[in-house]
N, C-alpha and C positions, 0 to 999 in steps of 0.2 A: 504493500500500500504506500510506504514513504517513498519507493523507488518509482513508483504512478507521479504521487504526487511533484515527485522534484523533476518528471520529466515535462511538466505545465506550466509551459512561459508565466507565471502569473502575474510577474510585471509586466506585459503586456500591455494591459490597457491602459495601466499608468501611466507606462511609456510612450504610448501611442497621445493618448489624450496631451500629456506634456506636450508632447512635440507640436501636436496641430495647435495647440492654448498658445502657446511662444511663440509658435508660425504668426499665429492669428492676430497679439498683441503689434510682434513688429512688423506685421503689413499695417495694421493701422495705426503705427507710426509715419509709415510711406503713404498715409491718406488713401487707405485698399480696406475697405469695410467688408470683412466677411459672417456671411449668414450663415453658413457650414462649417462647420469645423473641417469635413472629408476636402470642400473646397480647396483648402491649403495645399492638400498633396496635388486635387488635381489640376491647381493651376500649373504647380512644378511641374508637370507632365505635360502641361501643353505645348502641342508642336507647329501652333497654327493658328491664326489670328485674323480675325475678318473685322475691318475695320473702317470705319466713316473715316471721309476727310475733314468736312468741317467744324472747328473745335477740338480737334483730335490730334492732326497732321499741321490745321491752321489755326492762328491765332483766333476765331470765331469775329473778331473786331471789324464789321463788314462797313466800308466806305465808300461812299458813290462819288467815282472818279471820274467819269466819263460819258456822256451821253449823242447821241448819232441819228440821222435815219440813215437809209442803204446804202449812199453815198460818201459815208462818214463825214457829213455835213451835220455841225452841232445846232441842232434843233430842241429849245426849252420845251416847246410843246409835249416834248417825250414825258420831261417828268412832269409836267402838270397832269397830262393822264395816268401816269402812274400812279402820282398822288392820292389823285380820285379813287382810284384801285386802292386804296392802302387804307389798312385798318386801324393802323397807329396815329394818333392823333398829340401826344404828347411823352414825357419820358417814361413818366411811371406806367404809362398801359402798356399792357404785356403783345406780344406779337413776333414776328420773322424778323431775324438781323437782319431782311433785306428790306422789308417797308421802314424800319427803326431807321435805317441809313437813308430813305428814298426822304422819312418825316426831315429827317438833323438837316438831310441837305436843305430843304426849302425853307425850313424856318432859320437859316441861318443866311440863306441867297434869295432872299425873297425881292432882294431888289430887282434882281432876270426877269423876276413875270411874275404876275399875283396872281393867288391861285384864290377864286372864290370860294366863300362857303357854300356848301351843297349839302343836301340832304340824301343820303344813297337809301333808293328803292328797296333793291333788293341783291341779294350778296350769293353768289355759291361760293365758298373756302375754297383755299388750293389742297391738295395732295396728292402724297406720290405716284398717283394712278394717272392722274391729269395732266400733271405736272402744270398746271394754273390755275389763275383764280381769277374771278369776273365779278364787276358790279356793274347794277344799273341805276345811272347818277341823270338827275335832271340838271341840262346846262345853259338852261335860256329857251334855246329852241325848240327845246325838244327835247327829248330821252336819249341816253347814247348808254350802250354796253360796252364797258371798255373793261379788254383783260390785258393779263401780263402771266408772263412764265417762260418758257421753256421755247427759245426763239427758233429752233427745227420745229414744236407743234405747231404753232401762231401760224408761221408762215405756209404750213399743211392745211390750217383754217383761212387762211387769208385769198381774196381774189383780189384786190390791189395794194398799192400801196403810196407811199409820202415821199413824192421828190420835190426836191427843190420849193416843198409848199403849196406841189400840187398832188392832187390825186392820179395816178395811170395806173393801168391795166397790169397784173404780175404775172409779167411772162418769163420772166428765168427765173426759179429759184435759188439757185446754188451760188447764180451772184448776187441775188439779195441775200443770202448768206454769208457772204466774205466778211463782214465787221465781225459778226460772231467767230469766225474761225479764227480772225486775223488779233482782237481782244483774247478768244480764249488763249493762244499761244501765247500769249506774253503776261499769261495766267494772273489774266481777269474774270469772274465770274460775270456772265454775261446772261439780262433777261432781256424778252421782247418785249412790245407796248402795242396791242392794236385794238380797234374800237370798231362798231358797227352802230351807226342810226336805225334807233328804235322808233322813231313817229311821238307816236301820245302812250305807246304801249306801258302800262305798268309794272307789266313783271317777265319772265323770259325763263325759260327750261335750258339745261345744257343742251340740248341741240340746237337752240337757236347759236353759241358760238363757234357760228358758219359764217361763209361770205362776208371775212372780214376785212378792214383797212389796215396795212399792219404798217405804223406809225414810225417805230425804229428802236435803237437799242439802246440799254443803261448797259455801265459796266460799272462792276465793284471791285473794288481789291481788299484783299482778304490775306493779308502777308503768311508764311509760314511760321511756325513757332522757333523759338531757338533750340528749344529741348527736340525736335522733329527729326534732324541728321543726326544726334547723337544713339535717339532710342530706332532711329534703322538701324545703324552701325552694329548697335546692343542687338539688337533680331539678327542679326547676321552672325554675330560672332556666338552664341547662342543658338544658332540652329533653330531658328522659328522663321516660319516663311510669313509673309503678310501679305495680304489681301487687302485690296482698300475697294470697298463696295462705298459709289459715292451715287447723289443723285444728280449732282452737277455732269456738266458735257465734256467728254475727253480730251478735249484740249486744256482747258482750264488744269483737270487732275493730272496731264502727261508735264503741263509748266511746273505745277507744282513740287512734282514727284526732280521735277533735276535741278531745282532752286536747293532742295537738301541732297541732293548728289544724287540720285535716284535715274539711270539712263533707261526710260521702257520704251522698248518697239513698240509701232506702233501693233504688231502680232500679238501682242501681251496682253491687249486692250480689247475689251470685246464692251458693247452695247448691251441694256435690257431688252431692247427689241430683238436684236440676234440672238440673245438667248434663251427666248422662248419658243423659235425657231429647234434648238435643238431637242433630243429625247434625253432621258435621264442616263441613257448608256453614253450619248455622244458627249454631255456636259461631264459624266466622269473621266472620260477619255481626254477631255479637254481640259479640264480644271486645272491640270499640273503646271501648264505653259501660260496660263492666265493670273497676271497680277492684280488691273484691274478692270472691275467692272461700273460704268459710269451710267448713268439715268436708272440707278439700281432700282425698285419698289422693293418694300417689306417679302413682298411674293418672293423674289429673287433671293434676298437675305433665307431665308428659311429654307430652300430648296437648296440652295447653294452647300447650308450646314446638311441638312439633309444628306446630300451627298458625299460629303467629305467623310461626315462619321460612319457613315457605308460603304467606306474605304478602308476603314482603318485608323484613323485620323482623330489624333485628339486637340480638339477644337475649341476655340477661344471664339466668341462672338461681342461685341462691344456695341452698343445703344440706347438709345434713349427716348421712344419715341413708342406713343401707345401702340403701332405695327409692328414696331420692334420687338414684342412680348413674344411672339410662337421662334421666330429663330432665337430668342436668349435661353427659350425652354428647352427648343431642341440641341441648344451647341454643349458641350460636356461642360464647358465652363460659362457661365454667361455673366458678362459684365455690364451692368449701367450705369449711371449718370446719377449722382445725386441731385442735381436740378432736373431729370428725367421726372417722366410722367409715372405717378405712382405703380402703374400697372407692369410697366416696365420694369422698376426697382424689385416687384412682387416674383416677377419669373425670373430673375437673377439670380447667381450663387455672389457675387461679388458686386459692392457699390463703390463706383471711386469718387470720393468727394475731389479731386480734380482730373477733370477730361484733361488726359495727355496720356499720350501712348508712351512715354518716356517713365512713367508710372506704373504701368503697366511689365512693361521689362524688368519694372523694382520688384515687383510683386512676382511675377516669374520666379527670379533670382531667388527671393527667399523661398516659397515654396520648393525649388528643387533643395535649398537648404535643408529643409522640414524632411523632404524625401530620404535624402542623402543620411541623414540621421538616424531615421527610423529603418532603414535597412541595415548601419551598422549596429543597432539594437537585434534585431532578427537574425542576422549572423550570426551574432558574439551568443546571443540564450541557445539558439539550435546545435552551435557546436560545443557549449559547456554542459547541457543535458545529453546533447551524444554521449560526449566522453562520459558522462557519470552514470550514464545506460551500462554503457560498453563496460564500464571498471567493476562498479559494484553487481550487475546481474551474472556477470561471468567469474568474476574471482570468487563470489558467494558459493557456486556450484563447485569450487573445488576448497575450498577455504575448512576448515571445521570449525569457525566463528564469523561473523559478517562483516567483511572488513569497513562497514561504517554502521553506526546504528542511526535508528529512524532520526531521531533527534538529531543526531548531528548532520545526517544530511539536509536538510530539511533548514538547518541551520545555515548551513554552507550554500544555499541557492539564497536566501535571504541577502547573508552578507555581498554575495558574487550580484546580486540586482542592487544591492544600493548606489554601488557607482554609476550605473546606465541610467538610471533616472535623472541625471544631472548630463546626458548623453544629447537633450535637446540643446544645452548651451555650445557644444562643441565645434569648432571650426570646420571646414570645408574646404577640401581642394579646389582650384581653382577650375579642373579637369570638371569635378564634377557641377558645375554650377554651367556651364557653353551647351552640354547636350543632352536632350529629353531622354526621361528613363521609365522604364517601366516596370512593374513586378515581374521578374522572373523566375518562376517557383520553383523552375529546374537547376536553374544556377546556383539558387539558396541552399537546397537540398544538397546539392551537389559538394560545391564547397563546406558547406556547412558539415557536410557528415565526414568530410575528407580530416575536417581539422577535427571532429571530436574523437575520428582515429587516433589522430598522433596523441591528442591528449590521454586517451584509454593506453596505445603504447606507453606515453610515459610514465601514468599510474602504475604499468604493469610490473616496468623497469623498479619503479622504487620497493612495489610489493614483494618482487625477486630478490631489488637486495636487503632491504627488512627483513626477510625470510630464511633468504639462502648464507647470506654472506656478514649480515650483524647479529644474524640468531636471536629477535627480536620476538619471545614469547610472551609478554606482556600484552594480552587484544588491548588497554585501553593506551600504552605507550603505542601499538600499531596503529589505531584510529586516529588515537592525536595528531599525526605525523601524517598522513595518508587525508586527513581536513588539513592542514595547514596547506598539503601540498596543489590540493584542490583549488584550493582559495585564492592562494597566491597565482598560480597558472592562468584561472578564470580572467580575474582582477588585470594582472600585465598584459595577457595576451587581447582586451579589448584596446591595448596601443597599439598591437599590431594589424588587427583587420579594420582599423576603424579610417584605413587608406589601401591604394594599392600600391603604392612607390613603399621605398625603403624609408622604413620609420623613424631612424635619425636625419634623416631629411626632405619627411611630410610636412606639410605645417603643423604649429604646434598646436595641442590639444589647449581646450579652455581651461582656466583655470577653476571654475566649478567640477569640473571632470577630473582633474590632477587631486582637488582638494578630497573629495569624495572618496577616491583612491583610495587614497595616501588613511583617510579615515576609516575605509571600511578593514584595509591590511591592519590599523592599529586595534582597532576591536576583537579582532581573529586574535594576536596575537595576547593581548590585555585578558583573554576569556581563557587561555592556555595556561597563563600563569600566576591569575591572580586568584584568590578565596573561592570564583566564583567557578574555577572550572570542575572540580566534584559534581555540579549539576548535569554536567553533561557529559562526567565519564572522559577527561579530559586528563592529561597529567605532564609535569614538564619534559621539557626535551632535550636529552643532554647535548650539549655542543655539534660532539661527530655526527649524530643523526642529523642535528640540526644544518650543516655542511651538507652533507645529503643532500635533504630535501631542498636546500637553496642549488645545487650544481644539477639536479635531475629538472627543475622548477627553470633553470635556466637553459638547460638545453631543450628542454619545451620550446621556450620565446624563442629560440635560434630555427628549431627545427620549422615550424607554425612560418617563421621569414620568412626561410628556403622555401620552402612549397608553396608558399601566397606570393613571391615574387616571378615561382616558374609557372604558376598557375595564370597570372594575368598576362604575363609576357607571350606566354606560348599558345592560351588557348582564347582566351577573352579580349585583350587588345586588337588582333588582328579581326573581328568577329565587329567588334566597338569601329573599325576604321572602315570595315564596309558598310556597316549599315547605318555609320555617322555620315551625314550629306547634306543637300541642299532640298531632300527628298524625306520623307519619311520610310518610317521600317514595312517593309515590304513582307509580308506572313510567307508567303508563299517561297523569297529569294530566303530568309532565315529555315525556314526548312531543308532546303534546298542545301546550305550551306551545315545544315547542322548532318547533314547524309553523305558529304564529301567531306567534312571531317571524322567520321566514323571511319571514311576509307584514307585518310592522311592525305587528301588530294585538298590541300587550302587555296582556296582564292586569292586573286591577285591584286591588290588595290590599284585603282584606274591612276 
């Protein structure tokens, strides 16, 4: 029963809970609010991030810098119909950074043109289906329906348009598109302006925004963040790909993208309208070579994650926006906007009280911290209940007294967990913080039982010479000797697997971890020699034994090196360098690779 019991991680949850708690506190230090606890690990496991540009990529600080009709002739007209269009009326009322810029510019240029008061009829919102918004404003003569949005739809509703202050007929489109392409590229966010005469009518359905006049173009600028190039760099170096799902038009998001060093073909870039075009096999087939996707809808967001995680793919989604709620549910991680829309915040695992993706990368980083921790917890318990499987269930079968008693074992897992719990404070490779990891149950197993071999070897080693060579008949002097040895092996050897490089020159362990140590080895030995070890069948240790058990104790930590440095060298690093990329882990090439490592045939790194 004590041999059951001591083989149940039982610090486990403790372990586990510390680590996500500490994960959880110092993301929200980095302003990353987590709703989950499990969140923490699986942010660290994200390998993939779909992500807005505005507010995220850019400064959100949208400024009307520009305005045009088709001729890049600056015509006020555009924004006074804007205006009209616009639901913002002052600072404090809530609305789009683009009417708030279309309200600042006129009430601060109002000497250009005055724009009267008017009373608006009747309103349809914009959204991302539409991509505009339309009111119907009476201007004297009569009613007029003037919208704004998305200057490829306007001009798909438009049959003329504004030259020169006159009305003609729109016979080419693609040249009355050129301000739009010629502002997007020099990554200005670019809307249209066009309007249609209503009569006396007083109200109008979306399909009356047909047979319109299409007036001309605002542009805005909307700078980049300065945090924007550093947290791509951080994705990059880090192994996270990004996706920027924007609903702006691709030129704008292709300026933007190489203002922070960012070079996309134009092949990388795909449209929401082409991608409704494709099947859900052709958008997998495709997804890998697609950076980004511009005139996104909510639909697209959601399908998009959809597909990714029906790849394989662990998925990061970022939004803020009540559409945004089914792809935050579907993505494994889903992050919002603490000025998001409550419903939004509702189907998230994470809230960042600041929109920047350079926040995000922070929040990354610790989680794979969090990770990185809690698998050296899982190692270090699986291969110290190996070993004390392997030592006490087999020397018992030959022994004619039990070389530990319940008590004392049962003791010796206690003392061997107090240090791990102090295991979430502990430092990080820097190896392990660049590339996404996952549970690998076979590798844990694997190693893990490899080292509680050597550890049951060296138990066995001391039992032999206690036995054979010090003629050690005293069971409570063999037990004594036979726990310390345990304790101490447990205790050191969590310095050795708690890295894969060579441990005098890993980074150094925290100093909660050193201290903990260092206390739980002074308790083992303090219980051995003081009044109190009679309770547990305890008795001192003369000197020469005591040599012993430190030179057997030591070639433990030697041997445990050796074989954790030939073990990552020869079998796991090369394994880590294929399927570390710019790509994620492919199921199918890890199979593949684990069946020509059976036959010693290794892959070659490209």
């Amino acid at each position: 029963l004590a041999l059951a019991v001591g083989m149940v991680p039982e610090a486990l949850p403790i372990v586990i809970t510390i680590c996500l708690s500490r994960g959880a506190l110092m993301l929200a230090k980095k302003k990353v609010v987590v709703k989950r606890l499990v969140s923490v690990e699986d942010l660290g496991n994200v390998d993939i991030i779909c992500t807005d540009k505005t507010g995220t990529i850019t400064e959100n600080r949208i400024v009307l810098d520009e305005y045009c009709d088709v001729d890049f002739v600056g015509d006020y007209k555009v924004v006074e119909y804007a205006f009209r269009c616009d639901a913002v009326r002052d600072d404090a009322q809530p609305g789009s950074p683009i009417d708030k810029a279309i309200w600042s510019y006129v009430n601060e240029n109002s000497g250009e043109g005055v724009v009267d008061e008017f009373n608006p009829l009747q309103e349809i919102p914009f959204n991302s289906n539409r991509k505009r918004n339309s009111v119907l404003v009476n201007m004297g003569g009569g009613n007029t329906l003037i919208v704004k949005g998305a200057p490829e739809i306007l001009l798909g509703l438009s049959t003329r348009i504004v030259r020169g202050g006159s009305v003609e007929p729109l016979v080419d489109r693609e040249t009355a598109l050129r301000p739009y392409e010629v502002y997007g590229r020099k990554g200005f966010r670019v809307i249209g302006v066009a309007y249609r005469d209503m009569g006396s009518r007083g109200s109008y359905r979306e399909e009356d925004e047909a047979d319109l006049t299409f007036l001309g173009y605002i542009a805005f600028l909307d700078p980049p963040k300065e945090t924007a190039r550093a947290a791509f760099e951080m994705a990059q170096e880090m192994h996270i790909e990004v996706k920027i799902l924007t609903g702006d038009g691709p030129y704008v998001t292709k300026e933007i993208a190489k203002q922070i060093g960012l070079e996309i073909g134009d092949e990388r870039i795909v449209t929401g309208p082409v991608l409704d075009g494709w099947t859900d096999e052709e958008l997998g087939q495709r997804l890998g070579d697609i950076m980004v996707v511009s005139r996104a809808t909510p639909e697209h967001k959601y399908r998009i994650m959809k597909t990714l995680n029906g790849l394989g793919r662990v998925t990061a989604c970022m939004g803020d926006g009540v559409n945004d709620a089914p792809a935050l549910k579907e993505a494994r991680v889903g992050i919002a906007m603490d000025q998001g829309a409550d419903i939004a915040k509702d189907a998230a695992d994470i809230v960042l009280l600041e929109k920047d993706l350079k926040v995000v990368m922070d929040g990354i980083s610790e989680g794979r911290r969090t990770f990185s921790n809690i698998v050296k917890y899982v190692i270090y318990t699986i291969a110290g209940n190996f070993g004390d499987l392997y030592t006490v269930g087999i020397a018992s079968v030959f022994m004619h007294f039990l070389p530990l008693l319940p008590s004392q074992l049962i003791l010796a897992n206690f003392l061997t967990d107090t240090p791990v719990v102090s295991v979430s404070t502990d430092n990080v490779e820097k190896e392990e913080l660049i590339r996404p990891r996952r549970w690998d149950i076979n590798f844990l197993f694997r190693f893990s039982g490899i080292l509680g071999a050597i550890s049951a070897a060296f138990d066995a080693l001391l039992i032999i010479l206690m036995l054979g060579v010090f003629n050690v008949a005293d069971p409570s002097l063999f037990r004594t000797a036979l726990f310390l040895e345990i304790v101490l092996s447990e205790i050191l050897v969590l310095f050795m697997v708690r890295t894969d490089k060579f441990f005098l020159s890993s980074v150094p362990p925290s100093p909660q971890l050193l201290l903990s140590s260092v206390l739980a080895i002074s308790v083992a030995l303090a219980l051995i020699y003081l009044p109190i070890a009679g309770h547990f069948d305890f008795t001192a240790i003369p000197i020469s034994l005591m040599v012993i058990v430190a030179l057997v104790t030591l070639g433990y930590i030697v041997a445990t090196e050796i074989v954790k440095l030939w073990y990552f060298k020869r079998l796991i690093r090369p394994r880590m360098t294929i399927f570390r990329g710019e790509d994620y882990y492919h199921l199918a090439e890890e199979r593949e690779f684990i069946r020509n490592l059976r036959k010693r045939r290794f892959p070659t790194t490209a």
